[in-house]
C-alpha positions in Angstrom: 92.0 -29.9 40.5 90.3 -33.0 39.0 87.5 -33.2 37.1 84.3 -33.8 38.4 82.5 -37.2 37.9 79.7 -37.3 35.2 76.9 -37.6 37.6 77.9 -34.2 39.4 78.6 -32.4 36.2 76.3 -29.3 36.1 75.3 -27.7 32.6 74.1 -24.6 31.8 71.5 -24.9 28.5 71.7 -21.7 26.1 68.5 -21.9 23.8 65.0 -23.3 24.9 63.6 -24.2 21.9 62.9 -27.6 20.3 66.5 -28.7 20.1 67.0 -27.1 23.3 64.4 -29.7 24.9 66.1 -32.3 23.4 69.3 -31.4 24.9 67.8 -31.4 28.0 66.5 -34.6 28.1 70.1 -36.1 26.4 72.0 -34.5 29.5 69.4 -35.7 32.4 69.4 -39.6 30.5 73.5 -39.1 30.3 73.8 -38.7 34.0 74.2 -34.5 34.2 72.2 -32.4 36.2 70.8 -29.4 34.2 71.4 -26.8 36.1 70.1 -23.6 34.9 68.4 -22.5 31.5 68.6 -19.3 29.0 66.8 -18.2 26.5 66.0 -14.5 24.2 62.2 -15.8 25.4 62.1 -15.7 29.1 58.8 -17.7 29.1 60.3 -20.7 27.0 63.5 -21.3 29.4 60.5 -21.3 32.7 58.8 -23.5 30.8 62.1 -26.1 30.8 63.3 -25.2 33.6 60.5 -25.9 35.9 60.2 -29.5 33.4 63.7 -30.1 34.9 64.1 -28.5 38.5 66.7 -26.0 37.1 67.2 -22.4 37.3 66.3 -19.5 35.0 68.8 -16.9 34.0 68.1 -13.6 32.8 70.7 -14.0 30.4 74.2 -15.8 29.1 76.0 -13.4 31.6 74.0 -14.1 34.7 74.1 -18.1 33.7 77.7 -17.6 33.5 78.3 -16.6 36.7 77.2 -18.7 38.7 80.4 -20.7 39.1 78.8 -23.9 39.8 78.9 -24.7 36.2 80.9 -27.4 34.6 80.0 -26.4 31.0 77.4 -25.0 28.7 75.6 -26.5 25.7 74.4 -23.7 22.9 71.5 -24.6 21.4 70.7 -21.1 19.1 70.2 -20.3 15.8 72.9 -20.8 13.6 74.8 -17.2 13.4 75.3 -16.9 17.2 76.5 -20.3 17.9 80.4 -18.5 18.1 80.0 -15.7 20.0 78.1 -17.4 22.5 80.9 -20.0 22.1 83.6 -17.8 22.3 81.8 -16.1 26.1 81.8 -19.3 27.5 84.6 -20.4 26.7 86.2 -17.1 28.1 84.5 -17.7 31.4 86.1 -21.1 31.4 83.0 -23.4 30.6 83.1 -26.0 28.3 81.3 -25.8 25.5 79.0 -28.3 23.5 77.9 -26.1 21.0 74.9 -27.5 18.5 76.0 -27.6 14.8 76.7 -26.1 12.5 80.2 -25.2 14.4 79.6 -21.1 12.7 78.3 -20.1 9.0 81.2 -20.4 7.3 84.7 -21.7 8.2 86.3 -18.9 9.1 84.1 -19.0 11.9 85.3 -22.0 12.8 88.6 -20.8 13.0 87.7 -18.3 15.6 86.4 -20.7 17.4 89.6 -22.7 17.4 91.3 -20.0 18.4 88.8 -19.1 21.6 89.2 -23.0 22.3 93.0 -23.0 22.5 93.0 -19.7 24.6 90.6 -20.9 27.0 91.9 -24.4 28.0 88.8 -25.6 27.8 86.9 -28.2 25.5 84.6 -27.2 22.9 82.8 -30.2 21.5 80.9 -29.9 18.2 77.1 -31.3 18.7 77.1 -33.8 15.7 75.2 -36.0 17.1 75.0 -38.6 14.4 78.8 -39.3 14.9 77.7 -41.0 18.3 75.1 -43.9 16.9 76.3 -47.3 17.6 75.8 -47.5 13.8 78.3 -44.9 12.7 80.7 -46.3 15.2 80.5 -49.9 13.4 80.2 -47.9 10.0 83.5 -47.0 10.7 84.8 -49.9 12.1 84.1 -52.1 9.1 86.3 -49.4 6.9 89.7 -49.3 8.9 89.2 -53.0 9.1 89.8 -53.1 4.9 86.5 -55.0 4.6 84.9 -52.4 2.1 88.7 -52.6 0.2 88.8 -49.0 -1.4 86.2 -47.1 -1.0 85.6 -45.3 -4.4 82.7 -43.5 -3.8 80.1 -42.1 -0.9 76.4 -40.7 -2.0 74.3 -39.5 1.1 70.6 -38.2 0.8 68.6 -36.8 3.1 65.0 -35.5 2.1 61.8 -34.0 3.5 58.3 -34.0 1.0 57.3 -30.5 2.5 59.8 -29.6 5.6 60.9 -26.2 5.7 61.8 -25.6 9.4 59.8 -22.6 10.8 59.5 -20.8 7.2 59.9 -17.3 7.6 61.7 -17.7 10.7 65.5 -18.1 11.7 65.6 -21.1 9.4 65.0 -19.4 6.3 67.1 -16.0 6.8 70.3 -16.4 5.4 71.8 -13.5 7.9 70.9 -16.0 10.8 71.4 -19.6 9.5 73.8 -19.2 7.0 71.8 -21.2 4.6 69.0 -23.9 3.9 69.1 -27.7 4.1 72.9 -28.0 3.1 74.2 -25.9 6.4 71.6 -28.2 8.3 70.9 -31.3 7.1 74.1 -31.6 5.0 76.2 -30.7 7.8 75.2 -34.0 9.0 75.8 -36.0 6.3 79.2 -34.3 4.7 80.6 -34.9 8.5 79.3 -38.4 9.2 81.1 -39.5 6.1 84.3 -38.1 6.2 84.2 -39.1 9.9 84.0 -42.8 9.0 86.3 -42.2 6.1 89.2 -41.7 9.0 89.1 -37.6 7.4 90.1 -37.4 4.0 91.1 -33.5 2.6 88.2 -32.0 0.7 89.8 -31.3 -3.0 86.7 -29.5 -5.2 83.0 -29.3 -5.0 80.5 -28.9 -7.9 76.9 -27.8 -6.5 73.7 -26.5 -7.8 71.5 -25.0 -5.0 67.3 -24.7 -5.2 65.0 -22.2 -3.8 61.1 -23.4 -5.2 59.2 -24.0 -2.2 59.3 -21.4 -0.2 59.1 -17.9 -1.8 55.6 -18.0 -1.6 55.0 -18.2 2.3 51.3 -17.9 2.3 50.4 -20.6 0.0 53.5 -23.4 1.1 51.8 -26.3 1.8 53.7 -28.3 5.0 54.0 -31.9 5.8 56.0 -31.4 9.0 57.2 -27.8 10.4 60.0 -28.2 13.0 60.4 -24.7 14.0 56.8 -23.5 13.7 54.5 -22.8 11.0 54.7 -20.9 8.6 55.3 -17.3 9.4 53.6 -15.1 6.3 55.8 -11.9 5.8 58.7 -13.5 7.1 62.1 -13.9 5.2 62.8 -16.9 2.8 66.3 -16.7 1.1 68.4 -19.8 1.3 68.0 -22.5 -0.6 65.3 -25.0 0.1 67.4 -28.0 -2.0 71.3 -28.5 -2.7 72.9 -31.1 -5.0 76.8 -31.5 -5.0 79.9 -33.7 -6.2 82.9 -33.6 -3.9 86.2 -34.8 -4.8 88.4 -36.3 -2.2 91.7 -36.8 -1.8 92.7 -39.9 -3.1 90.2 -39.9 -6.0 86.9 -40.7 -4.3 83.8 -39.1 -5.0 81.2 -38.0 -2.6 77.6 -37.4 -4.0 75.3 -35.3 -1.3 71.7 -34.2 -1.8 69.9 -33.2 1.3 66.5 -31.0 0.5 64.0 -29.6 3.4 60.6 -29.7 0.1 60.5 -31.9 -3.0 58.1 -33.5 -5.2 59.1 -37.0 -4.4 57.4 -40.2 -5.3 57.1 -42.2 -1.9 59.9 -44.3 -1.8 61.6 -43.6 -5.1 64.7 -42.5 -3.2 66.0 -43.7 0.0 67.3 -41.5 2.4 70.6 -42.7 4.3 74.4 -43.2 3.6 75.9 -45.5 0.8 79.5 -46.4 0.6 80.9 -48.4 -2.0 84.2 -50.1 -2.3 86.1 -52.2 -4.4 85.5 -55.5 -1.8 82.5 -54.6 -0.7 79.8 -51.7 -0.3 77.3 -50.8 3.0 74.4 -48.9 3.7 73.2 -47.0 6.7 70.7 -44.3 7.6 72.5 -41.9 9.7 70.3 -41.9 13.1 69.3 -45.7 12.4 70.5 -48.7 14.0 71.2 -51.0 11.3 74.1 -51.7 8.7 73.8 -53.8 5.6 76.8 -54.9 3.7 76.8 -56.2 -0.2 79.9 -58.6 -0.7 80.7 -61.7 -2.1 83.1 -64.9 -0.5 83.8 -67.9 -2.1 82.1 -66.6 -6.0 79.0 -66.2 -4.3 77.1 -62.7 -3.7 76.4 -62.0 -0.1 74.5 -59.8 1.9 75.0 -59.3 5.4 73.7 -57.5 8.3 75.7 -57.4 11.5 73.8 -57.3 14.6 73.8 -53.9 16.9 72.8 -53.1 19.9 68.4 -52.5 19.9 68.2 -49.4 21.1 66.8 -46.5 19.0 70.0 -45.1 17.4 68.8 -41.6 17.7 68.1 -41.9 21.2 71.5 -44.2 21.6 73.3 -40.7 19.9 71.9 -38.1 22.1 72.7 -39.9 25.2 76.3 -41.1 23.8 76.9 -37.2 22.8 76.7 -36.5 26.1 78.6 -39.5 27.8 81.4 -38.5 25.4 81.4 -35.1 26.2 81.6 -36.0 29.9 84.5 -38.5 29.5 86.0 -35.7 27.5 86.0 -32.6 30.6 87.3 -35.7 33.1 90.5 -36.6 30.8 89.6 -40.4 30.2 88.1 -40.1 26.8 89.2 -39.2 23.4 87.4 -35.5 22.2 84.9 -36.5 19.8 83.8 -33.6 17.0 86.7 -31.1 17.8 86.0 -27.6 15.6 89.4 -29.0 13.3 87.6 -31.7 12.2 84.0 -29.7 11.8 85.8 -27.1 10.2 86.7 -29.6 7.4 83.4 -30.2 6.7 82.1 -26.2 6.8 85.0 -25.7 4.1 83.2 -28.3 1.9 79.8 -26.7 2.9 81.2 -23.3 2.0 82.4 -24.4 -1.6 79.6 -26.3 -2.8 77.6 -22.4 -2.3 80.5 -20.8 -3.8 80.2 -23.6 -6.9 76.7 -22.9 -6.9 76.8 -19.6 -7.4 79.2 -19.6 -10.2 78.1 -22.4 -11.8 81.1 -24.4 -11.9 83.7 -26.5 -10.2 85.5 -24.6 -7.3 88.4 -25.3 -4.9 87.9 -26.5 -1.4 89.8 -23.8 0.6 92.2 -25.4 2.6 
């Protein structure tokens, strides 16, 4: 039987929170139809639902039968993104399951497993892989321009951002860790994406907990996930610092941090590669690339023009194009658990390096 075309595609959303909106919106501007909604909070997945004509299941079970649906996108917290994976996948759905791809990478390995058994497609949800940005970022380095690329630093930072402290976030039993499983995830990926996938050799990291221990008297700047729940749990580190090395003998730096004392605009947050012919810069979820290179003895600096749309917005939408082109069979799979696993592995050593205090493996 062919696949169906993307407009008639019908998804079934697993998690009505605020990435679970998000989602929602992606797959409506991406040409799906959003066809029923779960969530642990009944009152959340009415609320979307009715904001999107769809239907409300009691459950992952009753969503999954109704055989209507194409494929299911998992927007949860962290620890039971593969068992919900794994279901669908069982009930032959696809799955576009929101990042991290599980807490450690064994659990990605599971999930490969499930993916292979089922015959389905299970499409990691990193959505900064899809910016028009990333996809010239990457461009520019099969092409040679950079020449060897020596060495990657990525930083991604919040002032006073701990996501819903004292909630899911923030216990280690149900996200697997702080910033580094959520914000590094993002980073670690993106570059070894555009990198064309070079093997993960060792990781040195130090991990931070200072912000958040104290629930009571954390002072917040932004609070995706909530406020501040007093009483709550707090374990996971609330700042990570690490040095891979690559195959090949590049370096990766990678700091990513949900609270810091930073000075306003003493560090930059975004994606530096350099090379030996030239080096770039990009935020992740931006839509802009700038190059530092030299021709004819002089030193240049250029900045190719992308499309003007909003990358972030550009990604989402793109996430879900690919996913469709993916189920129909005339696309490429973009973010397959192999890849993701890759980056979890890396994830995994820099808290293993952490907690012993010195340079570890990256398992294989």
């Amino acid at each position: 039987m062919n696949a169906p075309a993307a407009a008639s595609l019908r998804l079934g959303l697993v998690g009505a929170g605020g990435i679970g909106e998000v989602h929602a919106d992606a797959c409506r501007r991406a040409g799906w139809t959003l066809a029923a909604v779960c969530d642990a909070e009944r009152s959340r997945a009415e609320t979307l639902a009715t904001r999107f004509d769809a239907a409300v299941a009691s459950d992952l079970d009753a969503l999954l039968a109704d055989p209507t649906l194409d494929a299911v996108a998992i927007a949860t917290p962290n620890a039971t993104h593969r068992p919900l994976a794994e279901a669908a996948l069982a009930a032959g759905r696809h799955v576009l399951l929101e990042k991290p791809a599980g807490i450690d990478a064994a659990e990605c390995d599971r999930l490969a497993d499930a993916e292979t058994s089922s015959g389905r497609i299970l499409q990691i949800g990193l959505v900064c892989r899809h910016t028009p940005v990333a996809a010239e970022v990457a461009r520019i380095v099969a092409s040679g321009r950079l020449g060897t690329v020596y060495q990657a630093r990525a930083n991604l930072h919040r002032r006073r951002g701990i996501p819903g402290l004292g909630g899911w976030f923030t216990d280690k039993s149900r996200s697997g860790g702080g910033p580094l499983i959520d914000l590094g995830v993002h980073v670690v990926d993106l570059v070894l994406h555009v990198l064309a996938q070079p093997r993960v050799l060792r990781a040195s990291g130090a991990t931070y907990a200072t912000f958040g221990r104290d629930i009571g008297s954390y002072v917040h700047q932004e609070m995706w996930g909530g406020p501040p729940r007093p009483g709550g749990v707090f374990d996971v580190e609330d700042h990570a610092s690490a040095l891979l090395r690559l195959e090949g003998g590049a370096t990766f730096e990678v700091n990513v941090a949900w609270a810091a004392n930073l000075v306003e605009d003493a560090v930059r947050d975004g994606i530096l590669l350099l090379g030996d012919r030239a080096g770039l810069f990009f935020e992740p979820l931006g839509n802009t690339v700038r190059i530092a290179t030299e021709e004819d003895g002089r030193l240049l600096d250029v900045q190719p023009v992308l499309e003007a749309e909003d990358g972030g917005q550009a990604a989402w939408r793109r996430q879900y194009e690919a996913f469709a082109a993916a189920i129909r069979g005339d696309g490429p799979r973009v973010a397959p658990v192999g890849e993701c696993r890759r980056t979890q592995a890396a994830i995994d050593a820099i808290y293993r390096s952490a907690e012993a205090g010195r340079e570890v493996e990256v398992e294989a």
